[in-house]
C-alpha positions in Angstrom: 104.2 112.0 93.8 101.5 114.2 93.9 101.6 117.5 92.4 103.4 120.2 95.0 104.8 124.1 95.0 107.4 124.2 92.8 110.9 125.5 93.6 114.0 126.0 91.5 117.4 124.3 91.3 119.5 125.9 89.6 122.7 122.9 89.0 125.1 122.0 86.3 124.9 118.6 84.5 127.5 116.8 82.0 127.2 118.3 78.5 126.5 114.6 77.0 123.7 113.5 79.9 121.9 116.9 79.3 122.0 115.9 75.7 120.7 112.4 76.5 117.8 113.8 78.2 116.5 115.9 76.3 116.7 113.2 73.5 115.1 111.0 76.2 112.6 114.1 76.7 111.7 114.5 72.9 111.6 111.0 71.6 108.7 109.9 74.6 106.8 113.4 74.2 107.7 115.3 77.8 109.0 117.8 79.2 112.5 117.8 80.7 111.2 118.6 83.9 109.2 115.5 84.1 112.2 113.7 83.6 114.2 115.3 86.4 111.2 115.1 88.9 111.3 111.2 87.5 115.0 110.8 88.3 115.5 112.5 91.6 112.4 110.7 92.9 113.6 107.4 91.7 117.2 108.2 93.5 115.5 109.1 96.3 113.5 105.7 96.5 116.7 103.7 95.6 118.8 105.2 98.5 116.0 104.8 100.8 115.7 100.6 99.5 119.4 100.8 100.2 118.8 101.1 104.0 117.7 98.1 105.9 114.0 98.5 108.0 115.3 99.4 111.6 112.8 96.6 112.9 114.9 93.7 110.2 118.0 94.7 110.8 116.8 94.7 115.3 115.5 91.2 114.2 118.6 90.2 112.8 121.1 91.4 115.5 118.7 89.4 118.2 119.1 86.6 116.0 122.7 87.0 115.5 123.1 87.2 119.3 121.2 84.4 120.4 122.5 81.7 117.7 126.2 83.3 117.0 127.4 80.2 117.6 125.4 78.0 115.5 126.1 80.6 112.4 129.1 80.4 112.6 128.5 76.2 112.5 126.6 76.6 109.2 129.4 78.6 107.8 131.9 76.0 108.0 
């Protein structure tokens, strides 16, 4: 991502992840923010994976429509 205004979050985090993090922070030589911008972007990428493309899954219900029958053939 490329660097952008900056707001602040103000949140609450488990005791022992915080702890992990900053560990995490320390031992590779960055700064804790780094980290967070690193995990909520790679959430956000995850979730968005998660979702099927609205074109596959249109593919897949005009597929599923036209040879129903014959799926349900292979499953047997």
């Amino acid at each position: 991502m490329a660097s952008q205004a900056r707001k602040t979050l103000a949140t609450q985090v488990d005791s022992e992840i915080l702890a992990a993090v900053h560990d995490l922070a320390q031992s590779e030589g960055r700064e804790l923010q780094s980290l967070v911008d690193e995990a909520l972007a790679d959430l956000i990428e995850k979730r968005h994976r998660a979702r099927p493309r609205p074109d596959v899954m249109a593919a897949y219900q005009s597929s599923h429509a036209r040879f129903s029958s014959l799926y349900k053939k292979l499953a047997e």
